[in-house]
C-alpha positions in Angstrom: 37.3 24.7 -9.3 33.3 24.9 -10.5 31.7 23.0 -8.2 28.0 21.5 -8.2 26.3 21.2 -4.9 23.7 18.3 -4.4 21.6 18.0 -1.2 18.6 15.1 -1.0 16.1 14.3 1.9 14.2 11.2 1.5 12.0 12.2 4.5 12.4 14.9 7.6 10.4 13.3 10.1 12.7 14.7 12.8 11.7 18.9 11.8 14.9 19.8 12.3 15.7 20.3 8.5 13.7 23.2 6.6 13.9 20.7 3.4 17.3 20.4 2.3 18.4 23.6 3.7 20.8 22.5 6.3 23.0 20.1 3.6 22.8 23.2 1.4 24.3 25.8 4.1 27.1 22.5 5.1 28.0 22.4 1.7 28.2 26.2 0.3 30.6 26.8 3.5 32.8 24.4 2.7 33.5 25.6 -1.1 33.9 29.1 0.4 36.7 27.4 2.6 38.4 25.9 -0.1 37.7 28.9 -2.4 35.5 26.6 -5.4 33.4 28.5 -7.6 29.7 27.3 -7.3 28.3 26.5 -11.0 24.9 25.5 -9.4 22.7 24.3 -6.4 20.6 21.0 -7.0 18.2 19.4 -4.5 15.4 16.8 -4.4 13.4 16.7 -1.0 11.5 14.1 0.3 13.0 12.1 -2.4 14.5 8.7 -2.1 17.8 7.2 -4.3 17.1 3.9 -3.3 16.3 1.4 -5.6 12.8 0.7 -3.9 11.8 4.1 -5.0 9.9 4.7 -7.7 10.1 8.7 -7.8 12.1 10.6 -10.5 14.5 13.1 -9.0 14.2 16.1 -11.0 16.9 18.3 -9.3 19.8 15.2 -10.2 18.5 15.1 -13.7 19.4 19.0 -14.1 22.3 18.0 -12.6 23.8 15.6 -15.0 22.1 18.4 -17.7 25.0 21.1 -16.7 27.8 18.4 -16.3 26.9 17.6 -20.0 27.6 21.0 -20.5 31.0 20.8 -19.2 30.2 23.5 -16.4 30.8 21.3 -13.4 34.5 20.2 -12.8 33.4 18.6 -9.1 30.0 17.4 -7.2 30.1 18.9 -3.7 27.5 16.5 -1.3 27.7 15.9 2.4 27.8 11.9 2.1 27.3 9.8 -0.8 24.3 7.9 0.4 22.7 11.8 -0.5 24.0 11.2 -4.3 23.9 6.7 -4.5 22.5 4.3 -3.8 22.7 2.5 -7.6 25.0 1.3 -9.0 23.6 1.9 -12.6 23.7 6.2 -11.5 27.2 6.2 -10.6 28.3 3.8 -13.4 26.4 6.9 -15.5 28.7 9.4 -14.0 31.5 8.0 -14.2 30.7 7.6 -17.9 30.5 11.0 -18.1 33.2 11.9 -16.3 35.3 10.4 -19.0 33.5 12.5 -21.5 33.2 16.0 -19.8 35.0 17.9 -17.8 34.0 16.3 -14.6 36.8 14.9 -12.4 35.6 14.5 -9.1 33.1 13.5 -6.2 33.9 15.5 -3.5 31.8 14.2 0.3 32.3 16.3 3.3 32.6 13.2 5.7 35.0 11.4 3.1 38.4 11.7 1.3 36.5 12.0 -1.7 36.8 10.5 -5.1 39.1 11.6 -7.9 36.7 9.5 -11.3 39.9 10.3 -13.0 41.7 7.2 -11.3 41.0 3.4 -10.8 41.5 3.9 -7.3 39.0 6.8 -7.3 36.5 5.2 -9.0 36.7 2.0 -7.2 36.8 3.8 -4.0 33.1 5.3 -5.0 31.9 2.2 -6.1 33.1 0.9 -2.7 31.1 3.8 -0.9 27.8 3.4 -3.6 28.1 -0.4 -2.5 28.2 0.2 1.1 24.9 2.4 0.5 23.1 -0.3 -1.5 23.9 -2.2 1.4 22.6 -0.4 4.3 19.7 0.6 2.1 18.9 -3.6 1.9 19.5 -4.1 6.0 17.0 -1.1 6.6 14.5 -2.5 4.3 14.9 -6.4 5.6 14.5 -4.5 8.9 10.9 -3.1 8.1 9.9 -6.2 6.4 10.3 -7.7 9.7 8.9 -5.3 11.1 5.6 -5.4 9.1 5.4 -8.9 9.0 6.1 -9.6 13.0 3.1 -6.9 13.0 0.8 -8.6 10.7 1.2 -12.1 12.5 -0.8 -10.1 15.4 -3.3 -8.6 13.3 -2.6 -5.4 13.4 -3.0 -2.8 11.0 -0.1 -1.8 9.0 -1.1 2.0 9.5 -1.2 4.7 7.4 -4.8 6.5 6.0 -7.8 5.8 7.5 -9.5 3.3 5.7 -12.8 3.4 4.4 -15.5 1.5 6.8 -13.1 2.4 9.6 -12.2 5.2 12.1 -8.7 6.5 12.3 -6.7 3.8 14.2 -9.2 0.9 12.3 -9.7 -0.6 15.8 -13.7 0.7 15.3 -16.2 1.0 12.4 -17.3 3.7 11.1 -20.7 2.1 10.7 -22.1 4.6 7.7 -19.0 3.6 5.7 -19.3 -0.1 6.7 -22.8 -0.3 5.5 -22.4 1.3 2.0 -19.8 -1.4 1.5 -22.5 -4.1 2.4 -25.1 -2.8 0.3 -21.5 -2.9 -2.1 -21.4 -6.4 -1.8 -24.6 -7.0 -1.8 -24.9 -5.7 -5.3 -22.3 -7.6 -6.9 -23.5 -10.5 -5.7 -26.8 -10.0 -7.2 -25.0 -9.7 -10.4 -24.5 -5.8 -10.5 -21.4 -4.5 -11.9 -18.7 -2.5 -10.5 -19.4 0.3 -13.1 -23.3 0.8 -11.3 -21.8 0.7 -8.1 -19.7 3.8 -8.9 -22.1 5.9 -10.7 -24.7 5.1 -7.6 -22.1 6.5 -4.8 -21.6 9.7 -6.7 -24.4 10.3 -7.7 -25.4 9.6 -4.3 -22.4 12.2 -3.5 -20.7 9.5 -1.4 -16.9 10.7 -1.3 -13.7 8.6 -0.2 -11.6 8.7 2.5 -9.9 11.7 0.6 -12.9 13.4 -0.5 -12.6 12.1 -4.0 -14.9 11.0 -6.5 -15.3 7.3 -6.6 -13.4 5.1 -10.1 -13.4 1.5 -11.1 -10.3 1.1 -9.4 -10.8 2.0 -6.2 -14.1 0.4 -5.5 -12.4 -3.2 -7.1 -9.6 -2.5 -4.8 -11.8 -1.7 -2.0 -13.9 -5.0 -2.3 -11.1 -7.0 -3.0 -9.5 -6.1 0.3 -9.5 -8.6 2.7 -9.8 -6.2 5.6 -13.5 -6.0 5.3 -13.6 -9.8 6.2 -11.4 -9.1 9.2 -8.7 -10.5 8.3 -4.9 -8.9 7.6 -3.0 -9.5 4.9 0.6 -9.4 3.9 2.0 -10.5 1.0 0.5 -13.8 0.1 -0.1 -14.6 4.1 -3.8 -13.8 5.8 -4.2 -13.7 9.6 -7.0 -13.0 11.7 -7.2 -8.9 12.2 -7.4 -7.5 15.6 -10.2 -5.6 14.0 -13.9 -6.0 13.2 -14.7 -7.4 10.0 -17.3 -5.5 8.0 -19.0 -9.2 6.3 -18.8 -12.6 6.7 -15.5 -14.4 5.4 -17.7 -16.2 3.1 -19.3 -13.6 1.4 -15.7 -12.2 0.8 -14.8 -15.1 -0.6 -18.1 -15.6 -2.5 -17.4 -11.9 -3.6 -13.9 -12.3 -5.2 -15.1 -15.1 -7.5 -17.8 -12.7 -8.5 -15.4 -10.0 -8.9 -13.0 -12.5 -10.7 -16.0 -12.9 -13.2 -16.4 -9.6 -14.1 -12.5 -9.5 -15.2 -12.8 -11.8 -17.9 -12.3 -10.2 -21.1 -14.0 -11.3 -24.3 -13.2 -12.0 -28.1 -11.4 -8.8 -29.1 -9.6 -7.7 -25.8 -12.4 -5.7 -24.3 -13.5 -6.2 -21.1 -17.5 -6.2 -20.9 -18.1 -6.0 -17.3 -21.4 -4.6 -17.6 -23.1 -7.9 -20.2 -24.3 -10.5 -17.9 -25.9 -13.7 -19.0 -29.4 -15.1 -17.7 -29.2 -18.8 -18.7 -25.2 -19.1 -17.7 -25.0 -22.8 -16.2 -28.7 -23.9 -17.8 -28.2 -23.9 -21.1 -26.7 -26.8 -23.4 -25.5 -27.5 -26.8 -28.1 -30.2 -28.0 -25.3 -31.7 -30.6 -22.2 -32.4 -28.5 -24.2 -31.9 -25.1 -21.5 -29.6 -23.7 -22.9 -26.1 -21.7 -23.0 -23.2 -23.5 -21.6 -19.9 -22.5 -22.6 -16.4 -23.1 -20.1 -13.7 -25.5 -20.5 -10.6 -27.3 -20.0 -11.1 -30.8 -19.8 -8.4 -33.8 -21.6 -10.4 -37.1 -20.9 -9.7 -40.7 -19.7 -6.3 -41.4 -21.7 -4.7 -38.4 -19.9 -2.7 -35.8 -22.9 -3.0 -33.3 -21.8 -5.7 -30.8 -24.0 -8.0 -29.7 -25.1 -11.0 -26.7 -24.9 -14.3 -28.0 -24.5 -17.8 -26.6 -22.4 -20.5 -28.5 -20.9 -23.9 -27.9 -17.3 -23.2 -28.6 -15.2 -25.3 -30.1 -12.1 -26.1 -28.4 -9.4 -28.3 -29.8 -6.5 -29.8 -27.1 -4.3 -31.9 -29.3 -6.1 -35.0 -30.4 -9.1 -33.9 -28.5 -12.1 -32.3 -29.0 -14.0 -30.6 -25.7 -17.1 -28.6 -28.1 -18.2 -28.9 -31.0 -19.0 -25.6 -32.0 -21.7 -25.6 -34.4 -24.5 -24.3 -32.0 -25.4 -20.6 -31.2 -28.0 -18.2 -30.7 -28.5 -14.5 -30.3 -29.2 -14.4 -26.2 -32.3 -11.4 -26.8 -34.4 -13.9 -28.4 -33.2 -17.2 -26.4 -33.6 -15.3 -23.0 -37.4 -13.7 -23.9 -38.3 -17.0 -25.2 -37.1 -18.9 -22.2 -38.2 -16.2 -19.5 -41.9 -16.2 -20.6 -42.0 -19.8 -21.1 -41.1 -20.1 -17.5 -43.7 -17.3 -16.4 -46.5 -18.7 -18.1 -45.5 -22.4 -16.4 -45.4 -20.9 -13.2 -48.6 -18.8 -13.7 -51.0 -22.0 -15.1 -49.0 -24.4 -12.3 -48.6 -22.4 -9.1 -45.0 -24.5 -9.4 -43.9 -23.5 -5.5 -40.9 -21.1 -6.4 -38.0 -21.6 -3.7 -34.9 -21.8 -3.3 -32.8 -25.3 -4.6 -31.3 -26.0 -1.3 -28.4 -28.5 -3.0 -27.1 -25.1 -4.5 -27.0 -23.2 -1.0 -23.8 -23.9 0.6 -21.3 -21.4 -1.1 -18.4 -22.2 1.0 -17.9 -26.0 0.2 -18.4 -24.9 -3.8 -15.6 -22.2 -3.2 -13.2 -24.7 -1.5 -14.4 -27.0 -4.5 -13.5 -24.6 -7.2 -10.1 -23.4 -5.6 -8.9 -27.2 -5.7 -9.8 -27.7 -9.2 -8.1 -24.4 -10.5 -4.9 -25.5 -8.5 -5.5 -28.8 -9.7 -5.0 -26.8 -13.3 -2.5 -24.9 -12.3 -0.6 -28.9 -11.7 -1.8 -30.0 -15.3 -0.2 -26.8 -16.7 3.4 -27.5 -15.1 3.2 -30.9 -15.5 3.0 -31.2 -19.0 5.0 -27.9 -19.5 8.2 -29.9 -17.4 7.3 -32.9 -19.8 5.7 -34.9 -17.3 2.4 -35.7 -19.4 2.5 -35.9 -23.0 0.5 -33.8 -25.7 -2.7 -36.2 -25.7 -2.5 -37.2 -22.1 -2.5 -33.1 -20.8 -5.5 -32.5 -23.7 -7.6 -35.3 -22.2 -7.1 -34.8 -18.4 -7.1 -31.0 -19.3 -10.9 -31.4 -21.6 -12.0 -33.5 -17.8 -11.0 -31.0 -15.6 -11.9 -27.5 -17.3 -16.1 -29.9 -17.6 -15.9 -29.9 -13.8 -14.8 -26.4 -13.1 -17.7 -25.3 -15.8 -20.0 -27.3 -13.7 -18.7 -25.8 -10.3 -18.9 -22.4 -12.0 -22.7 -22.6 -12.8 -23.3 -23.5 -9.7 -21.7 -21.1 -8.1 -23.5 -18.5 -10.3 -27.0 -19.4 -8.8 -25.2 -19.6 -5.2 -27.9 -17.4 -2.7 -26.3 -14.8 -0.8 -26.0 -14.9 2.5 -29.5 -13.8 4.3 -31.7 -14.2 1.2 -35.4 -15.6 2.0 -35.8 -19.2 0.9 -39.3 -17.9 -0.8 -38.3 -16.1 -4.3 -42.0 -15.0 -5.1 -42.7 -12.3 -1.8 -46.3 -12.4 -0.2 -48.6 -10.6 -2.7 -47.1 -10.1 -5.7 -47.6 -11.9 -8.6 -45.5 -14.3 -10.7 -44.6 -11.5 -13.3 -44.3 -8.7 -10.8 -41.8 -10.3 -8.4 -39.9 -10.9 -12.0 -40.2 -7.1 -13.0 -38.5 -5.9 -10.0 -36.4 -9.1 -9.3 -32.6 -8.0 -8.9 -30.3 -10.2 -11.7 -29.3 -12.4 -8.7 -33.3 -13.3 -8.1 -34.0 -13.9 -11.8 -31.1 -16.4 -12.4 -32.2 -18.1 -9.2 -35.9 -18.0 -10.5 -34.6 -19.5 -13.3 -32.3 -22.3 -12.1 -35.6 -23.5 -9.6 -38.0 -24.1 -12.5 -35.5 -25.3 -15.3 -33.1 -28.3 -15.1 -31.9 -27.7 -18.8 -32.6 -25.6 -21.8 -31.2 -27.7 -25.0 -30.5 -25.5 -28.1 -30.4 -27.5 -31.4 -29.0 -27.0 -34.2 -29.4 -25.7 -37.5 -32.7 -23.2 -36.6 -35.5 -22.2 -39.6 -34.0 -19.3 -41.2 -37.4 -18.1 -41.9 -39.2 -18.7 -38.6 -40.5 -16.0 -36.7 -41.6 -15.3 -32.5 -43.0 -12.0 -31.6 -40.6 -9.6 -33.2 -37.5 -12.1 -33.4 -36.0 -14.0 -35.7 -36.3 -17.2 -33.6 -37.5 -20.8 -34.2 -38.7 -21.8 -31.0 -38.9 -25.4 -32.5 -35.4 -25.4 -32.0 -35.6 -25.2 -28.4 -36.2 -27.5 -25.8 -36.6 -26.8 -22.1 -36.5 -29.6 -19.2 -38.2 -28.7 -16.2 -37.5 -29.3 -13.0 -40.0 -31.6 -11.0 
């Protein structure tokens, strides 16, 4: 009888197995016994056939390649936990078996299974069962495992992580302050993209002596290990290691990472276009904010900044009007130099609003609305509220989290001075090398509200824009 010999490792931590060596020698002496013909080896090492695994097992493939070529009449394995541990695979065999020449399962520890009887085949679905099975309890048992570890803070182990030694008891403080300086820069409206062309051009490597991408620096911030605190699943604790910043700048950071995620008209995500006048300005028709977008006009393919009241229609309400917008190039020099110049002839004492300071009571504020939303949502999806009802309490509650947002865009990190204009410079130096975060604070001290009205001079000019700056009102602050 041809027979194909399969052999599979998920993982020889014992080093008593050269790979798969020791299943193959089992196996190839026991065909000699019974006097088979062996049409082929297969093996997969370090491979599992679980279902959690996400690995492709190339050495079963080629396996179910030369039964399709009707040159295997039996499978020769030590146990069929080495072959199963799906249903769908054997199912797929047994398929075949009815096809091909294939008859048999044949397990050294086992009667084996003829596929050419019901009782055969429903003995190996018995067996495939059993391993599906035991593959559950040991992964229920490491579950437990991980989580009974996690409720004490400890690390779940693994690679060292970045900011920490190997253990991740101690910092490795070099790491641990590029990721402040990190945070820092996000948080002063830098983008993820800067941060990564900075660390390698900087030759700052990972903890595997790669390169630095979008993802991993995104996946590094949002970790909250560098807060101290250890996650699993959708439970934190508090980590029985140091944290790297405050828990309110991390939490400060993800809703400034969660910005940076939002993808515009069109799909594309445009981490890197920030807006100055976010949470200042207003539409002067339906008195609703403004928000920045990139927009594409006429038959040009050069995307550009713009701000715009957008209209929004929920049901029988209307949250914006949508007749208002302006290119944010002009808006922003307009706005920006009428501040300087008030600042310059005033002396206006630039500091910092202290009713915008405390980001963790704004965090908590906008985490309640969004899972107030996230209530609205179900509710009138279940048919709890009606069309109108959800539009109305929906146009309410997305007005307060726009408000919240603004705020929290002009929230001071943690550690800033409470003076914006530092000891001898002047007004429009401190602005030339003012970080985003500084200029958008600069911003929100002197201006209470910049009102943008409607239907602008075609033909009016400012510097080198085409910009009526009539059409423009700005409320300052007292």
């Amino acid at each position: 009888m041809r027979v194909a010999i399969y052999a599979r490792l998920s993982k020889d931590t014992s080093g008593v197995s050269e790979n798969v060596e020791i299943q193959i020698q089992e196996t190839k002496a026991y065909a000699r016994s019974m006097g088979y013909r062996i049409a082929g080896i297969f093996s997969d090492n370090d491979i599992s056939a679980s279902k959690y695994s996400k690995k492709p097992r190339p050495g079963y493939q080629t396996l179910l390649a030369a039964i399709r070529r009707n040159g295997v009449e039996a499978i020769l394995i030590t146990e069929m936990p080495r072959l199963y541990r799906r249903m769908e695979e054997l199912l797929e065999v047994i398929r075949l078996a009815e096809q091909t020449e294939l008859k048999q399962i044949i397990a050294l520890d086992e009667a084996g299974y003829d596929l050419s009887t019901g009782q055969g085949i429903h003995n190996a679905i018995s067996a495939v069962n059993n391993a599906m099975l035991e593959s559950r309890r040991l992964s229920d048992r490491q579950k437990r495992r991980i989580r009974a570890k996690a409720a004490t803070g400890a690390s779940h182990g693994g690679r060292r992580c970045f900011g920490y030694e190997p253990g991740g008891k101690v910092l490795r403080e070099s790491e641990a302050e590029i990721i402040r300086w990190m945070v820092k820069r996000i948080l002063s409206g830098g983008t993820i993209n800067s941060i990564v062309r900075e660390l390698n051009d900087r030759g700052v490597k990972t903890v595997g002596g790669r390169k630095w991408e979008h993802s991993l620096v995104r996946q590094l911030l949002e970790s909250p290990r560098i807060a101290g605190i250890r996650a699993h699943g959708e439970l934190r604790y508090p980590g029985n290691f140091p944290a790297i910043i405050a828990i309110e700048d991390w939490e400060l950071l993800q809703f400034a990472l969660e910005r940076l995620r939002r993808r515009f008209p069109g799909g594309v995500q445009l981490e890197g276009r920030r807006y100055l006048l976010t949470g200042l300005i207003y539409c002067g028709v339906c008195e609703r904010p403004m928000s920045g977008h990139a927009h594409r006009g006429g038959n040009s393919l050069r995307v550009k900044r713009r701000y715009a009241c957008h209209k929004i229609r929920s049901g029988a309400v209307t949250e914006a009007c949508g007749k208002v917008y302006r290119m944010a190039e002009a808006l922003e020099t307009f706005v920006v130099e009428a501040t300087l110049d008030l600042v310059e002839r005033s002396g206006l004492p630039v500091v910092v609003d202290p009713h915008v300071q405390d980001a963790k009571l704004l965090l908590q504020q906008y985490q309640k609305l969004r899972s107030r939303r996230s209530d609205l949502r179900r509710d009138y999806a279940t048919g709890f509220l009606e069309s109108e009802e959800y539009a109305e309490a929906r146009a309410m509650l997305e007005s307060e989290i726009e408000d919240v947002q603004a705020k929290l865009s002009r929230v001071q990190p943690d550690g800033a001075s409470a003076s914006l204009i530092p000891p001898g410079k002047s007004v429009r130096e401190a602005w030339d090398e003012g970080s985003f975060w500084w200029r958008r604070m600069f911003l929100a001290r002197a201006i209470s509200q910049v009102i943008v009205k409607p239907h602008p001079r075609r033909s009016a000019r400012w510097r080198d824009f085409v910009f009526d700056e009539d059409g423009i009102d700005i409320i300052w602050r007292g």
